[in-house]
N, C-alpha and C positions, 0 to 999 in steps of 0.2 A: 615880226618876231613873236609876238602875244598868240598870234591866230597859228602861225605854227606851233608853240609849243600846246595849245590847247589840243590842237588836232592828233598830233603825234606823241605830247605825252600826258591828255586826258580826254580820252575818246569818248570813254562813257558820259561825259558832261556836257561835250560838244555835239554826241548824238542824241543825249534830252534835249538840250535848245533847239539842235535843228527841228527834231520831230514837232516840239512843241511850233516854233517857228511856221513849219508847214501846215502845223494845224490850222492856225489864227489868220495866215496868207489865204487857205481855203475859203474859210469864211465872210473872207473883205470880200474875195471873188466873187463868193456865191451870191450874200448880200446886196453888191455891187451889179450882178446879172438877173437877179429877181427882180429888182426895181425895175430895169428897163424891160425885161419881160412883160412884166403886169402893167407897163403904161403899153406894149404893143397890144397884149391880150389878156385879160383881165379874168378870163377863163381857165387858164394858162395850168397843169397840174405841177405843182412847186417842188413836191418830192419825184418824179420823173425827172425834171429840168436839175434839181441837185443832184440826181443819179448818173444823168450825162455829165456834167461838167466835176464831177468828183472823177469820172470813166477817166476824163481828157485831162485833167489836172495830174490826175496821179501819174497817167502816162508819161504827161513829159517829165516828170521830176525825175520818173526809171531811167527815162533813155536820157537824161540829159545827162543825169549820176553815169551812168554805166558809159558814158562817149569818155567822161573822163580818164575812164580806170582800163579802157580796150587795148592799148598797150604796154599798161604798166606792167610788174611785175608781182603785184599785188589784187588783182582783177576782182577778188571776194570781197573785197574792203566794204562795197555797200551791201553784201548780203542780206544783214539787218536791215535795213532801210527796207527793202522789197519786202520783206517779211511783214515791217509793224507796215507800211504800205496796205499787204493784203487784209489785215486787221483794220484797219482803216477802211477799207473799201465795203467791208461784208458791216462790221461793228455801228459804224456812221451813216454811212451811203444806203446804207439797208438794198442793194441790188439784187435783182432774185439771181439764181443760179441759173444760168444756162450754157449749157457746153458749147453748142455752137456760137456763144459768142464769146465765151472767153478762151477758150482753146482757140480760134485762130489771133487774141493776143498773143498769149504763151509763145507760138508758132514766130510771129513774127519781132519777138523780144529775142528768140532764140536765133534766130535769121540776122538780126540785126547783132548781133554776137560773134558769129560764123558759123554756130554749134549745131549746126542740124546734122552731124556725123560721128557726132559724139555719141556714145550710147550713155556718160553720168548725164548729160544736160536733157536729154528724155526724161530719163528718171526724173532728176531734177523738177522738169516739168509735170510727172504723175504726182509728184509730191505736193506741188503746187494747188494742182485742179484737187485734188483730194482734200488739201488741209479748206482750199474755198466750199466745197461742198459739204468737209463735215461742219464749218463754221455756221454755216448755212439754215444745216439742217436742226443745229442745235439751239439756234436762234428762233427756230419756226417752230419746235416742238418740244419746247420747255413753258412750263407754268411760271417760271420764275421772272419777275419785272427786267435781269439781266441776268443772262446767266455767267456768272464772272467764274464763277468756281468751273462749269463743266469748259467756259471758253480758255480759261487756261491753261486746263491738262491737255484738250487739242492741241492749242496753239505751242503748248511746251512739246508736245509729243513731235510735231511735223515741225518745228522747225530745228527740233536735235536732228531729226532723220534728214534735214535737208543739208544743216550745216556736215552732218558726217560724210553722206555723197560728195560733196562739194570739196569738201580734206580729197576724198579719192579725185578728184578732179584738179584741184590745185592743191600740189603736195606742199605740209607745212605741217609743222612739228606739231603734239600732243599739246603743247603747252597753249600754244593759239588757239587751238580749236577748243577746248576747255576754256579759255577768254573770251573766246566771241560765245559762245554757249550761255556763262554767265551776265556777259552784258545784254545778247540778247531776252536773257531773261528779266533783269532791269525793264528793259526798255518795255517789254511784253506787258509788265505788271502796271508800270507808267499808264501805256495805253489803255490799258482796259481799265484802268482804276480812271483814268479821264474819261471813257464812252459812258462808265457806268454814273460816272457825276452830270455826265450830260442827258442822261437817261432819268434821272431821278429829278433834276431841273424843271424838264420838261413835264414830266410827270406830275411835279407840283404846279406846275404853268394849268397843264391843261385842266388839271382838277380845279383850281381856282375859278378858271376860266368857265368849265362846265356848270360849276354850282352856281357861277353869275348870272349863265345864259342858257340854262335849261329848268324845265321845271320840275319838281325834284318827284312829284307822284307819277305821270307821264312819260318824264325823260324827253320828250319834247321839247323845241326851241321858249324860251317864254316870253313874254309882253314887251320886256326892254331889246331882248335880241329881232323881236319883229317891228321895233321899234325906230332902231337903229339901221336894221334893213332896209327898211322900206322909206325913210329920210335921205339914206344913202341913194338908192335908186331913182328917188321921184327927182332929185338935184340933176340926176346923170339923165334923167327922162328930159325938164328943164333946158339942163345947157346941150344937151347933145344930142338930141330928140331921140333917145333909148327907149324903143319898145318894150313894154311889161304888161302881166296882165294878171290880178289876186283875184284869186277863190275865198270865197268864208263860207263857214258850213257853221251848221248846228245840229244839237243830236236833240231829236226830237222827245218833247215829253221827260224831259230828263229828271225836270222836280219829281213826278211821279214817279219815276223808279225811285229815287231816293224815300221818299212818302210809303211806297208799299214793301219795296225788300230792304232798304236801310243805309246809312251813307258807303259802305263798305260793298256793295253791291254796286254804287253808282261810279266808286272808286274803279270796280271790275272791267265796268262798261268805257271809263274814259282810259285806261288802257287797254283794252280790246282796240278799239278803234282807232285809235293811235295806231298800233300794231301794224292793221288792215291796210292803213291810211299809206306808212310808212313803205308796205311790202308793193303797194303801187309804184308809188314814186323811185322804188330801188329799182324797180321791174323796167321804169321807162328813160325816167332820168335822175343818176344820183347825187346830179347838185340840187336839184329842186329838196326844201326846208321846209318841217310842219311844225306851226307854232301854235303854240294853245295861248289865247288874249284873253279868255275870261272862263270861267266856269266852266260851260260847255262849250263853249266856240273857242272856231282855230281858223285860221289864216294859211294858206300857200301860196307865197310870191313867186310868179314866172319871169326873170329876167329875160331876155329876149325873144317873148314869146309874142303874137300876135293872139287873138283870141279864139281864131280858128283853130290854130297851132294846139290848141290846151283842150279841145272837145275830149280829143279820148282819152285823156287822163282823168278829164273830171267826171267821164259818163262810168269809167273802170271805177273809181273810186264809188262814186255813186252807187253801183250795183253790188259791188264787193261790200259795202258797210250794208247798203237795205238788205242784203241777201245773208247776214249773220245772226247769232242767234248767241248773248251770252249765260251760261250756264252757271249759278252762283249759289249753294248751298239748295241745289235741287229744284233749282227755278231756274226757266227757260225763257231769257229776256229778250223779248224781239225788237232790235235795234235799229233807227233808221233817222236820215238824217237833210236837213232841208240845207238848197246851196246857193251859194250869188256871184256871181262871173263877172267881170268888167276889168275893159281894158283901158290903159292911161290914153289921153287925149289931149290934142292942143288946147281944149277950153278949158283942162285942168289948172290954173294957175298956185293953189294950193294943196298939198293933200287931204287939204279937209274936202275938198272939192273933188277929190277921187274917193277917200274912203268912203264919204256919203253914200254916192253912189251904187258902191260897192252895199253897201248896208242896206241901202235901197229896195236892192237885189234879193240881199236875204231875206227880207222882210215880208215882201212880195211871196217868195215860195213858201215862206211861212203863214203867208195872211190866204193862201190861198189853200188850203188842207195841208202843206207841210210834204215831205217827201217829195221834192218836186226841186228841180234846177230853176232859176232864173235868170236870164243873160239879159243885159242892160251895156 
């Protein structure tokens, strides 16, 4: 008695709970599917893995709604629902646009309907791909942290245009469709006023999060983030025999530059080379992490690398930093940097027993003229 009269005579409240509802069920799943992801593959890219299973989730919830409503006499009833749906898909799920993959959804939502002879459910369907493409676009190419104002003149625009098609498809007096118009726009403002609270969340998260573990003149990883990495890794090297192998570099002569052009000069030089360091590692692999641990030295931990594995990242790097030159209030500072290679081993029992090593390393290309690799 309770759940019918909510449904039938307050819809609008029973379609905030639901949505909210689906919200929070998304999440158990996803949370719930990442875990065991990352104990299969520890690699695993997390925002792909929430793109599919947001693709699969939303799906069923469409076609499970709409099995319901295939012979009633009321078939629009979840209109809404597919709509804050595709707001949901583009807002949350962040998926890129692509036609050939979601046009043969569309296709077969409409199939699964009987509609492919219909010329409203076409339309229907252009209305669809359009409102996900401008969502899309205006998500990619706005400066604004969320853009709530431009996504909801979209999302207002395309979904009056779809509810009006859909009156011509299932006739039903003026007064309804001005009902579902205004509810749907309830609901519209609900969801974006939730993606954008979850935008800003995060936003605070990752700013926290960044000022913890990066350094703030470099922008690099810093001392406790290589800290934590490499604790974590030497445990997994330990119990699981996980292959790794760190690089540390140093920039040669660095007091000197500070000594003849001035600390803002050497400031130039440790983001220069940062920069250089970074544009390698994007170039080859972009989980590989640079961390600056002291002054001038920095660290690159190789997870599953063996040591051969890492030659030509470390000889690119190598050549790309000896081969720059930074320019700094008319001074032309020639920059160059000494390197120490070593891979974890079973006679590691500590990391103080690897970093040594490692440091060993650098020492060596430093005790020997400097600009010079050492593998140990």
């Amino acid at each position: 008695m309770l759940t019918g009269f909510f449904v039938n005579q307050a819809p609008l409240v029973t379609s905030l709970f639901f949505i909210m509802g689906a919200f929070i069920v998304f999440q158990i799943f996803f949370s719930g599917a990442k875990r065991i992801a990352l104990k299969i593959n520890e690699n695993i890219d997390i925002y792909y893995l929430r793109a599919i299973l947001g693709i699969i989730y939303i799906l069923l919830v469409l076609f499970i709604m709409q099995s319901f409503v295939r012979d009633e006499t009321r078939p629009w009833v979840y209109v809404n629902f597919q709509l804050i749906s595709l707001l949901f898909y583009t807002g949350i799920l962040s998926v890129p646009f692509k036609v050939h993959f979601f046009t043969p959804i569309v296709l077969a939502f409409m199939l699964f309907n009987s509609a492919l002879t219909s010329w409203q459910s076409w339309l229907l369907a252009i209305i669809l791909i359009a409102f996900y493409y401008s969502l899309n676009y205006i998500k990619n190419n706005t400066k604004d942290k969320f853009p709530f104002f431009k996504g909801f003149l979209a999302a207002t625009f395309y979904g009056i245009a779809y509810w009006i098609v859909t009156s011509l498809k299932f006739p039903f007096d003026t007064k309804v469709l001005i009902q579902q118009i205004i509810y749907y726009i309830i609901l519209e403002l609900f969801t974006l006023g939730y993606i954008a609270m979850l935008y800003s969340d995060l936003e605070s998260r990752a700013a926290l999060f960044r000022k913890a573990t990066h350094d703030k003149l470099t922008t690099a990883y810093n001392y406790d983030a290589f800290d934590i990495a490499l604790r974590a890794l030497f445990k997994k090297h330990l119990v699981y025999h996980q292959k790794f192998t760190m690089v540390m570099f140093d920039i040669d002569h660095f007091k000197q530059v500070n000594d003849t052009y001035g600390h803002l000069a050497g400031d130039k030089v440790l983001q220069e080379v940062v920069d250089i360091v970074r544009t390698v590692l994007k170039n080859n692999d972009r989980k590989l992490k640079l961390y600056r641990t002291g002054g001038e030295e920095f660290n690159i931990i190789f997870p599953n690398y063996e040591l051969v594995d890492t030659k030509q990242i470390v000889d690119e790097i190598f050549q790309a930093v000896n081969h720059s030159e930074v320019v700094f209030d008319q001074n032309h500072i020639k920059v160059t940097i000494s390197v120490g290679v070593s891979e974890a081993n079973h006679e590691d029992t500590s990391i103080n027993d690897f970093y040594s090593r490692v440091d060993k390393a650098l020492y060596k290309s430093k005790r020997s003229g400097r600009m010079a690799i050492t593998v140990i």
